[in-house]
Structures are given as C-alpha cells and as structure tokens.
LOPALUM-57281 format. One record per residue: x negated, y negated, z negated of N, C-alpha, C, O in turn. Coordinates in steps of 0.001 Angstrom, whole numbers, padded with zeros to 6 digits. Layout:
<atoms>
ATOM       n.X       n.Y       n.Z      ca.X      ca.Y      ca.Z       c.X       c.Y       c.Z       o.X       o.Y       o.Z
ATOM         X         Y         Z         X         Y         Z         X         Y         Z         X         Y         Z
...
</atoms>
This chain:
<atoms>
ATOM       n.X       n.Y       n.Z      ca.X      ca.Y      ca.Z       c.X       c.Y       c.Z       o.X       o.Y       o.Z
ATOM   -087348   -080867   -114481   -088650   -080645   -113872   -089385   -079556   -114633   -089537   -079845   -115820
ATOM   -089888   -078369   -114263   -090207   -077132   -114586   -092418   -077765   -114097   -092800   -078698   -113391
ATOM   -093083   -076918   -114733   -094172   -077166   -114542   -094537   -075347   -113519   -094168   -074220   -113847
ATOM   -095090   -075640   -112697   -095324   -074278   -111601   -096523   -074250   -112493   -097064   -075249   -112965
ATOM   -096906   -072946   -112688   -097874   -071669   -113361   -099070   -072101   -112251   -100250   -072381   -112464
ATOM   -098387   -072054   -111104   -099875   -072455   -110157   -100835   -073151   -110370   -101944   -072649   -110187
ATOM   -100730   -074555   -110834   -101506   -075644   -110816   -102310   -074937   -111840   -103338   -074495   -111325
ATOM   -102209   -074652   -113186   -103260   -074171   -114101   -103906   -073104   -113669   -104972   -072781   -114193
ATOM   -103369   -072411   -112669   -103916   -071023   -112010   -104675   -071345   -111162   -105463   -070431   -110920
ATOM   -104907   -072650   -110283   -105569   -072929   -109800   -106767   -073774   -110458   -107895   -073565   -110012
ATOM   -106611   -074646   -111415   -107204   -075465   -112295   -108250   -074597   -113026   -109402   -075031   -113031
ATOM   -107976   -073335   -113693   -108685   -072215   -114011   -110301   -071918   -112987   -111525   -072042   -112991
ATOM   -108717   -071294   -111949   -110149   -070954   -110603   -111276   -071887   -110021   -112241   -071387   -109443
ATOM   -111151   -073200   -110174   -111784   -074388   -109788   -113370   -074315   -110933   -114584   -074196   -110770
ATOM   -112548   -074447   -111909   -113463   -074170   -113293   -114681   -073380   -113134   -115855   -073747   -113167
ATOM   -113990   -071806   -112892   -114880   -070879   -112618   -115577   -071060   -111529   -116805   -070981   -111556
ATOM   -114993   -071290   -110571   -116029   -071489   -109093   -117320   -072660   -109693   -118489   -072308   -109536
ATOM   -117070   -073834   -110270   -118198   -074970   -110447   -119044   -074148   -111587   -120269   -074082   -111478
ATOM   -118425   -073580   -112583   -119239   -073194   -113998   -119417   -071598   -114165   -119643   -071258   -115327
ATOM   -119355   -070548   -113204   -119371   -069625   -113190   -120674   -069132   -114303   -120802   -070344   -114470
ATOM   -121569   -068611   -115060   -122286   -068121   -116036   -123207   -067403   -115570   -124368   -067505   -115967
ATOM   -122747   -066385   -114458   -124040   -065894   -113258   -124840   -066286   -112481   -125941   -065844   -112153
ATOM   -124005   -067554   -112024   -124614   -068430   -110671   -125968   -068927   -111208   -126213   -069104   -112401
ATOM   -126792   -069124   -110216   -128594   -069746   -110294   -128168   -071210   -110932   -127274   -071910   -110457
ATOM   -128797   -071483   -111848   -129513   -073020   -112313   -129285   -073833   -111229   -128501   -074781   -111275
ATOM   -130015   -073478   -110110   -130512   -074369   -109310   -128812   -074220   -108088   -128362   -075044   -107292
ATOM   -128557   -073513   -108279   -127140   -073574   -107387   -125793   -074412   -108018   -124837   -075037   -107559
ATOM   -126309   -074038   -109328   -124794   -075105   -110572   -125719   -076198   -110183   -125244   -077010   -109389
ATOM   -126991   -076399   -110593   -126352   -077740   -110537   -126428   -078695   -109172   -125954   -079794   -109458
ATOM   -126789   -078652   -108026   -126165   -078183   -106737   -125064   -078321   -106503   -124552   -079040   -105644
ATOM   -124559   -077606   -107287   -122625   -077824   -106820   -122544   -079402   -107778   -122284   -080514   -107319
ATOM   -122793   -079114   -108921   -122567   -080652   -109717   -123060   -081703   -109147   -122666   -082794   -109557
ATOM   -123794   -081662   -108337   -124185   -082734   -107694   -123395   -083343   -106694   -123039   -084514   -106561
ATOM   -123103   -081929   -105744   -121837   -082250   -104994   -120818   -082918   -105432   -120424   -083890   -104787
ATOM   -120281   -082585   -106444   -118747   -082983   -106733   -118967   -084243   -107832   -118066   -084883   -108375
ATOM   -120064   -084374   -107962   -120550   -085784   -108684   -120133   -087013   -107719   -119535   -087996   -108157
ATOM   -120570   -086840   -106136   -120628   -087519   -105176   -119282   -087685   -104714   -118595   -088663   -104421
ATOM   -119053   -086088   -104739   -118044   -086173   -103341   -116697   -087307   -103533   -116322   -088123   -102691
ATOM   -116210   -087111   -104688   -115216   -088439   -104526   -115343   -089995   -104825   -114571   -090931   -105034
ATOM   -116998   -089747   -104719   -117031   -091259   -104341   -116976   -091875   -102952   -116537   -092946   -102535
ATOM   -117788   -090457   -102168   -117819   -091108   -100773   -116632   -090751   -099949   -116367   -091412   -098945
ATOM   -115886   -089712   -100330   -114600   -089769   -099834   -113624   -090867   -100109   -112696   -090866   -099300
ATOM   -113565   -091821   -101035   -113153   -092934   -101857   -113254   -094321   -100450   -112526   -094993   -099720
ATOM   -114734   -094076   -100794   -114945   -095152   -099495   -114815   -094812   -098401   -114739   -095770   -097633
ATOM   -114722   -093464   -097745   -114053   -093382   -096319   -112680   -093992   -096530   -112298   -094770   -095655
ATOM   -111997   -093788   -097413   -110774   -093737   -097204   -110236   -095139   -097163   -109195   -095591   -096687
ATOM   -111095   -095619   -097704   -111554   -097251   -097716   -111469   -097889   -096304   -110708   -098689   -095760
ATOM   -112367   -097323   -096012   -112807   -097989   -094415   -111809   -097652   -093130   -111706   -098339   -092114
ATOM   -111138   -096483   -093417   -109782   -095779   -092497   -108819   -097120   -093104   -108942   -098214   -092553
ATOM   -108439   -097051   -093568   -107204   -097784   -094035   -107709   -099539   -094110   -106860   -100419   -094248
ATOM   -108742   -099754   -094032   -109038   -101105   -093262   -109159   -101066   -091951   -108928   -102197   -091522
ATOM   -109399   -100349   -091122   -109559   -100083   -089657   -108123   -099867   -089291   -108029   -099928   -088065
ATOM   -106925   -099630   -089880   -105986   -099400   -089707   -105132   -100225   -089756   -104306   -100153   -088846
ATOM   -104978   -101123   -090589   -104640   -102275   -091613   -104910   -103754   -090724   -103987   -104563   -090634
ATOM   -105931   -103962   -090236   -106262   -105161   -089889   -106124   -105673   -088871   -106567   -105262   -087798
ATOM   -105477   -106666   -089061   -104502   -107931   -088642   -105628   -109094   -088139   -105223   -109677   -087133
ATOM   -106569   -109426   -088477   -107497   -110624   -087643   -107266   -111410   -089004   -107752   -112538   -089087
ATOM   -106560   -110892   -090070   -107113   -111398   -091621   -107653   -111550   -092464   -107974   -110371   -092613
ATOM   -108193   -112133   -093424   -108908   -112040   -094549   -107952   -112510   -095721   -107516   -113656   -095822
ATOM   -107703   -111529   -096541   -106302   -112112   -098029   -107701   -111822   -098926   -108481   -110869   -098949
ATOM   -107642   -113135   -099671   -108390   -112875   -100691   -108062   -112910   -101685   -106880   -113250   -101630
ATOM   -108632   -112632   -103668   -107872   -112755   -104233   -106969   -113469   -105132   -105912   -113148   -105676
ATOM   -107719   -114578   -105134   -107102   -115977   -105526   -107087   -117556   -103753   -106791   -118749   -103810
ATOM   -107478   -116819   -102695   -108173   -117840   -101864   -107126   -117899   -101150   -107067   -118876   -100405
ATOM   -106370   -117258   -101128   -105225   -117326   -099942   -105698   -116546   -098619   -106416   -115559   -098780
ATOM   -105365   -116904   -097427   -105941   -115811   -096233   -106401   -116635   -095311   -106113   -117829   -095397
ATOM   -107100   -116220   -094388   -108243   -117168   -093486   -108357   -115860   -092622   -108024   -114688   -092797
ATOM   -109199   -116827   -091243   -109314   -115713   -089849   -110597   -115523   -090258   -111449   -116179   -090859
ATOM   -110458   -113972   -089549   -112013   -113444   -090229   -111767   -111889   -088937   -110841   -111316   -088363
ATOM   -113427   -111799   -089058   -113900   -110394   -087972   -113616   -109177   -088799   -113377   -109225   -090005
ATOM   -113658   -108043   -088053   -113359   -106486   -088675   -114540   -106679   -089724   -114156   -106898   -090873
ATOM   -115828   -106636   -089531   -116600   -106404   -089939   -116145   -107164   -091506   -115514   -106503   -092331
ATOM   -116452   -108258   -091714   -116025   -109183   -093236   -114844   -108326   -094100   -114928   -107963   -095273
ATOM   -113563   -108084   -093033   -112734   -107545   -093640   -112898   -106283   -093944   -112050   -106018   -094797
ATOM   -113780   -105002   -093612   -113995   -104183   -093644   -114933   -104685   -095368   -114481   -104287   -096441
ATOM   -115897   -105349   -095311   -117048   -105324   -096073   -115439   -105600   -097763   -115216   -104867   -098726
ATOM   -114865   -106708   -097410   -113766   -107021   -098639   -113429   -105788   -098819   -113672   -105294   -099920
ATOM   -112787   -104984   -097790   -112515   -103597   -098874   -113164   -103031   -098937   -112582   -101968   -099155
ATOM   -114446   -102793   -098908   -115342   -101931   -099588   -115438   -102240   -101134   -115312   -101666   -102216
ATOM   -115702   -103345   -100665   -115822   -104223   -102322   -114569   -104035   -103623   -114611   -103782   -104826
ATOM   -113810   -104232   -102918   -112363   -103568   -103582   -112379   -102118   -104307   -112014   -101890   -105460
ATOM   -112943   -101089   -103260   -112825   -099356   -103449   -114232   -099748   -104405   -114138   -098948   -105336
ATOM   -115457   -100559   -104633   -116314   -100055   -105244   -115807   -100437   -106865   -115957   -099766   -107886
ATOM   -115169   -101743   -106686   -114970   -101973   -108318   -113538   -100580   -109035   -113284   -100111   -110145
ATOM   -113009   -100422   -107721   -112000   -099128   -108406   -112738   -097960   -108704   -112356   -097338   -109695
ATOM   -113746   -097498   -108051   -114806   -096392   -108117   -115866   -096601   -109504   -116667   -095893   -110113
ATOM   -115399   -097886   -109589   -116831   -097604   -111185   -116305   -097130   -112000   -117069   -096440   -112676
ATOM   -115036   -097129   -112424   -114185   -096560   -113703   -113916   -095360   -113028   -114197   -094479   -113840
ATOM   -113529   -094847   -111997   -113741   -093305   -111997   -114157   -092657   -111761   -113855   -091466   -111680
ATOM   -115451   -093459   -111454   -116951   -092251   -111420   -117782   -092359   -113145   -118619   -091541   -113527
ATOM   -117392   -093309   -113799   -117382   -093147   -115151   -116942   -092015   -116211   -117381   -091498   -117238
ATOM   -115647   -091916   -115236   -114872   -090421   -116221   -115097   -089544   -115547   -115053   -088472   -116150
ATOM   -115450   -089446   -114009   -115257   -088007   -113736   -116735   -087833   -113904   -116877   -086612   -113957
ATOM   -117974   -088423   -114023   -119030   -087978   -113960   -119420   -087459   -115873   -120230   -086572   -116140
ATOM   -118693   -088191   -116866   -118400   -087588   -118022   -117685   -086710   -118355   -117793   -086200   -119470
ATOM   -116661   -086271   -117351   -116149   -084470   -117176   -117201   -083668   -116208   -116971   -082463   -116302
ATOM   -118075   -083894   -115480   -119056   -083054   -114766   -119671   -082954   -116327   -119458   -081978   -117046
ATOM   -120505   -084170   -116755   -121357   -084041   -117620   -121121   -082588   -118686   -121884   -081644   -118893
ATOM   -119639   -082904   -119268   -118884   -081749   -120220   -119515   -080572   -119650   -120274   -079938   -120383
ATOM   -119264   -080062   -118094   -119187   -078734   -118060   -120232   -078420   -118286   -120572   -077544   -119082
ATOM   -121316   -079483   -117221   -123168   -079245   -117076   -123181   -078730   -118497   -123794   -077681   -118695
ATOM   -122595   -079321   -119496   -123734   -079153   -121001   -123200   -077741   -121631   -123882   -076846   -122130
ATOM   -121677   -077806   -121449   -121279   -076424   -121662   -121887   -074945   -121015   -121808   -073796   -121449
ATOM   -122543   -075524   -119747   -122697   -073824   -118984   -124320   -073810   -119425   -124955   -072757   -119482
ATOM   -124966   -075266   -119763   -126554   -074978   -119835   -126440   -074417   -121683   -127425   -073919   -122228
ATOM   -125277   -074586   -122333   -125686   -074201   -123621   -125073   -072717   -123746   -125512   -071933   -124587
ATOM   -124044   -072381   -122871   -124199   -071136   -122831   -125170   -070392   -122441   -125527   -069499   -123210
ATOM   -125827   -070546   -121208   -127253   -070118   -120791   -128189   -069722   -121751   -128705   -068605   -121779
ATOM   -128480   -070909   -122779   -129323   -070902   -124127   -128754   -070113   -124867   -129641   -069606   -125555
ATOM   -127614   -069625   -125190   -127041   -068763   -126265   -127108   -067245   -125685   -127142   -066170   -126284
ATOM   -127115   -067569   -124235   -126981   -065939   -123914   -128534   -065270   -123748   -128837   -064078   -123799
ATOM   -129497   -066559   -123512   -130716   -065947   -123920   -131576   -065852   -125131   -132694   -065340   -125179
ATOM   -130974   -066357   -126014   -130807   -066300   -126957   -130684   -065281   -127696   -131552   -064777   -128408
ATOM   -129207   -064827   -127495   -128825   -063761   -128319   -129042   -062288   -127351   -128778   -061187   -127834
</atoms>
C-alpha cells in the first residue's frame, strides 16, 4: 500500500481555503462557523436517512430487547444514538477548528504587529 501525494495535496488546499491570512475577520470566522456545524448536521441527516430506510415497524433497544413502535419513536432512538456519537466528535473537531481560529488570529496580531 503506497500513500497517493494527493490526499496531503489536497489536505494542504483545504487548510488554505479555511485559514487563508488575507481573508476578512469576519469571513474566517464565517467559514469556522460553518464547518464547526456542518458535520454535525450532516451527522444527523444521515441519521434520519438511514432510519427512514432501515425501519421495519421496530424498536431494538439497548439492553430492552425489541417492541412495536411508530417511525416517529424509532426515528427519535436514532437520533439519540447519532447525538451521543456526535459529542466526542464535535469535541475534537471543534478543538481542531479552535487550533486554526487561534493560529490565523495570532498571526493577524504578529503581522500587525510587526
């Protein structure tokens, strides 16, 4: 297994597009806000597709065994599911937003600065 040059070539460009050094204050953090969000609520769409997809006229719970139950209940169980998986990785990814935020606002300060 060889590692493709791409992925860091792209990983790079991603970087620059969110933390670019020119862009307005008010546009970084704008975008950070965006991408603060965005995979949470994409998280829970993906949630709600794949219960709408999935469901059988069941309810599996996680020690309860399974019981008849409406879309709606079963829909609400996996939400509940995607939110406890979403706290641990809106934990880290919002402490890698945090990284860049502090990196591009302390460059800001250094470049007016110096």
């Amino acid at each position: 297994y060889k590692r493709q040059p791409v992925y860091g070539v792209a990983l790079v460009m991603a970087l620059y597009w969110t933390c670019r050094p020119s862009m307005a204050l008010k546009s970084f953090l704008l975008r950070m806000l965006a991408l603060a969000f965005s995979p949470i609520i994409l998280l829970t769409l993906i949630a709600l597709l794949v219960g709408i997809f999935v469901y059988d006229g069941q309810c599996y719970g996680f020690t309860d065994g399974k019981w008849e139950c409406s879309l709606g209940e079963f829909l609400g169980i996996q939400i509940q599911y995607a939110v406890l998986f979403e706290i641990f990785f809106s934990i880290v990814w919002i402490g890698i937003l945090a990284l860049l935020v502090c990196g591009n606002l302390g460059y800001r300060y250094l470049k007016q600065a110096g």
